[in-house]
C-alpha positions as CSV (number, residue, x, y, z in Angstrom):
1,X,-8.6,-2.5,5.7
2,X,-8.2,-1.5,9.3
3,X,-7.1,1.7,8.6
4,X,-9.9,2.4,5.7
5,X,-12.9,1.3,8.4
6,X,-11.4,3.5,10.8
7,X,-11.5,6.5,8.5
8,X,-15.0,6.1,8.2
9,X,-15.8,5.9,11.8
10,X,-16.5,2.5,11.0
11,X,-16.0,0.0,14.4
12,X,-17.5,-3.2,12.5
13,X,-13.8,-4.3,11.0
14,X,-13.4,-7.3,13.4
15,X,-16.5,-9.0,11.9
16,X,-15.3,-8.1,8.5
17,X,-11.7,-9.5,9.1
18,X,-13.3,-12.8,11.0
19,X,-15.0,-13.3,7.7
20,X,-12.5,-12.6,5.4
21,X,-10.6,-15.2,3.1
22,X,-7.4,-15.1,1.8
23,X,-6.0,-16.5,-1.5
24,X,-2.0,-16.4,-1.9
25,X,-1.2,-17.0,-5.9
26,X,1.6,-17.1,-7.5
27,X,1.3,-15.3,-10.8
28,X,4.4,-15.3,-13.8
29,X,4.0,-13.3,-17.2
30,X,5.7,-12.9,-20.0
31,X,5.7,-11.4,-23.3
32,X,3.3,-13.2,-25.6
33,X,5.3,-14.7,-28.7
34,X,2.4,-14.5,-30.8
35,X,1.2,-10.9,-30.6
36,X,3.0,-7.9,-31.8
37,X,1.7,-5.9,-29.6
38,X,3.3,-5.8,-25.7
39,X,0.1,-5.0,-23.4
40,X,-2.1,-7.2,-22.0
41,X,-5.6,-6.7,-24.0
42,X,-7.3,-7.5,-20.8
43,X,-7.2,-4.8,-18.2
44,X,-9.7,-5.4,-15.3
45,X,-10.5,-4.2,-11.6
46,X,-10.1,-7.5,-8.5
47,X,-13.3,-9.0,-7.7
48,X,-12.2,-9.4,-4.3
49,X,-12.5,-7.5,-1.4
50,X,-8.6,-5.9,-1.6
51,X,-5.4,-7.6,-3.4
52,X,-2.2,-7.1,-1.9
53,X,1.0,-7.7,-4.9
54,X,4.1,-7.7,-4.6
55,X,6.7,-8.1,-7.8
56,X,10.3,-8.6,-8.9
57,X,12.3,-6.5,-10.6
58,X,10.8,-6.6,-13.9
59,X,8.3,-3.6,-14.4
60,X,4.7,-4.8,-15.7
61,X,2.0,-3.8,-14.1
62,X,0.2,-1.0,-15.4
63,X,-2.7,0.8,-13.9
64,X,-5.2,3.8,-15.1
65,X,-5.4,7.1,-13.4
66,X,-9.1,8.7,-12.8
67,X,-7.9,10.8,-16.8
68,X,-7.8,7.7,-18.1
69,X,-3.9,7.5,-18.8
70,X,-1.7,4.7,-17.7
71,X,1.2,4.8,-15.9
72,X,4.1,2.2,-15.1
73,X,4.5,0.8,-11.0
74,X,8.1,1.1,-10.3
75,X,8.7,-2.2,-8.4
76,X,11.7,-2.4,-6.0
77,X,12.3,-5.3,-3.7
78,X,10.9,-3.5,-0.6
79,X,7.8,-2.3,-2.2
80,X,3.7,-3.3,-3.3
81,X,0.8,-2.4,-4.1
82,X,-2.5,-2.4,-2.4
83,X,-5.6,-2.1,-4.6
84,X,-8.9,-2.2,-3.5
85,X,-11.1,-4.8,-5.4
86,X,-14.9,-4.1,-6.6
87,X,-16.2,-5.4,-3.4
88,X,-14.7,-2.6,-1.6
89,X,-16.5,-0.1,-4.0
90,X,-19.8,-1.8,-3.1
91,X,-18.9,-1.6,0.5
92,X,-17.9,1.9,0.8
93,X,-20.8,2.8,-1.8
94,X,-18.7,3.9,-4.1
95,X,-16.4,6.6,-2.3
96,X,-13.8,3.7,-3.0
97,X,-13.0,3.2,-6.6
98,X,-11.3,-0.4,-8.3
99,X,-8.0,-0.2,-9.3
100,X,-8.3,-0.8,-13.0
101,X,-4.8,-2.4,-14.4
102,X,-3.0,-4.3,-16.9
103,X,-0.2,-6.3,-17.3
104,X,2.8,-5.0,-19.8
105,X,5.8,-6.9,-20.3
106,X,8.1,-5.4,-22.9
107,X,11.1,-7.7,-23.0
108,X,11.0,-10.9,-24.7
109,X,13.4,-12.5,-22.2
110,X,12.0,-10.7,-19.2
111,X,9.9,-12.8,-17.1
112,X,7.6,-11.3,-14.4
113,X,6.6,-12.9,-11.3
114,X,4.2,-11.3,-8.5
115,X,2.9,-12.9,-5.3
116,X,-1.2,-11.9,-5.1
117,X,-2.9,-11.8,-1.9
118,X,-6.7,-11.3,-2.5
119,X,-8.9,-11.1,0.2
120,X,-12.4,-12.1,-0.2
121,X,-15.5,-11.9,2.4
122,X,-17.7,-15.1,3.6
123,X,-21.3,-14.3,4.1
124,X,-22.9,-11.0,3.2
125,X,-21.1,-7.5,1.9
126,X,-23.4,-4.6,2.8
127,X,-23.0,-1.0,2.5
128,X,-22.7,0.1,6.4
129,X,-25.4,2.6,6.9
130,X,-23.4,5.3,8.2
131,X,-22.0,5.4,4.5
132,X,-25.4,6.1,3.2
133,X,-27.3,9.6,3.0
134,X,-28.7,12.3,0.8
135,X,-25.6,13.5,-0.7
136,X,-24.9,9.7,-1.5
137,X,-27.8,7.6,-1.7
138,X,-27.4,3.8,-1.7
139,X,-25.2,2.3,-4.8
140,X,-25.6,-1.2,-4.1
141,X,-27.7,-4.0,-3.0
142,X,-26.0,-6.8,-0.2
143,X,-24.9,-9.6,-1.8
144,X,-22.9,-12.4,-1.4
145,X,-19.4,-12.3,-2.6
146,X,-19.2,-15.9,-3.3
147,X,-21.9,-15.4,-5.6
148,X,-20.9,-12.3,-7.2
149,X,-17.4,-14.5,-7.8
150,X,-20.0,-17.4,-9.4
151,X,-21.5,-14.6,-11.8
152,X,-17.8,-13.7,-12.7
153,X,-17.4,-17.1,-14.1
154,X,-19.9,-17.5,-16.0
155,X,-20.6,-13.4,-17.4
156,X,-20.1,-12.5,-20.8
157,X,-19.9,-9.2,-19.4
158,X,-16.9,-10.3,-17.2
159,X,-14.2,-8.8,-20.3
160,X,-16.3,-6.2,-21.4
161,X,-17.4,-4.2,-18.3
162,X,-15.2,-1.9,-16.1
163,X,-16.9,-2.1,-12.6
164,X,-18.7,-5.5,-13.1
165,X,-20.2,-4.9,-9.4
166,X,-22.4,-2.2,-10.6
167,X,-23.7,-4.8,-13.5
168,X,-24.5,-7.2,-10.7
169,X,-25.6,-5.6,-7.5
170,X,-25.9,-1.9,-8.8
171,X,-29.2,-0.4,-7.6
């Protein structure tokens, strides 16, 4: 996150690190015995702010490019991925995009396991003003993550839509 606030000229990331909150899970797939098919149906973007994951061996996670193909992560033990999470594509007003994925495990006696880390802010995310101008006028409302995490839950949109931020704080 450092790095991306710094890119942007951005000097506010100590406040947004002192509010941050992290969640460490433990996630294992496998192939489901009782569909044919070997994807995941449910590709989504992270609500949170940015998800850190790190897997074993077993290949899985899938993720879409901007032409709307997917492609494979190649996991060795030394490596992870970093995706930013739809609060970060409020934040930057939408010069960050969500990593939309998918899990795909292909061997019935494969098992997949990942470590997540997914950070989430406390208090208010706001677009930094700096990030707003003519070219790119303001995308979304402040909100409160929390919240936006509470509207998640209880959405009927939460399957159906892409970028469920722009659904809930969209201006």
């Amino acid at each position: 996150m450092r790095m991306v606030f710094d890119s942007y000229g951005q000097k506010c990331y100590k406040s947004y690190a002192d509010a941050a909150t992290l969640l460490l899970r433990f996630l294992k797939y496998k192939k489901p015995h009782d569909v044919k098919s070997n994807i995941n149906p449910i590709a989504h973007t992270d609500k949170s702010f940015i998800s850190f994951l790190h897997q074993n061996n077993v290949r899985g996670l899938e993720v879409m490019t901007k032409d709307g193909e997917w492609f494979t992560f190649e996991p060795s033990p030394s490596s992870f991925m970093i995706m930013a999470g739809d609060a970060f594509v409020a934040w930057s007003n939408g010069r960050i995009k969500a990593c939309y994925h998918r899990v795909a495990v292909r061997e019935e006696n494969e098992v997949r396991y990942s470590l997540g880390v997914f950070s989430y802010q406390k208090g208010m995310i706001k677009t930094p003003d700096e990030l707003i101008d003519e070219e790119r006028p303001q995308q979304f409302k402040p909100f409160d993550h929390v919240d936006f995490l509470c509207y998640r839950d209880s959405s009927d949109n939460r399957v159906k839509a892409q970028s469920l931020i722009k659904t809930y704080w969209g201006v």
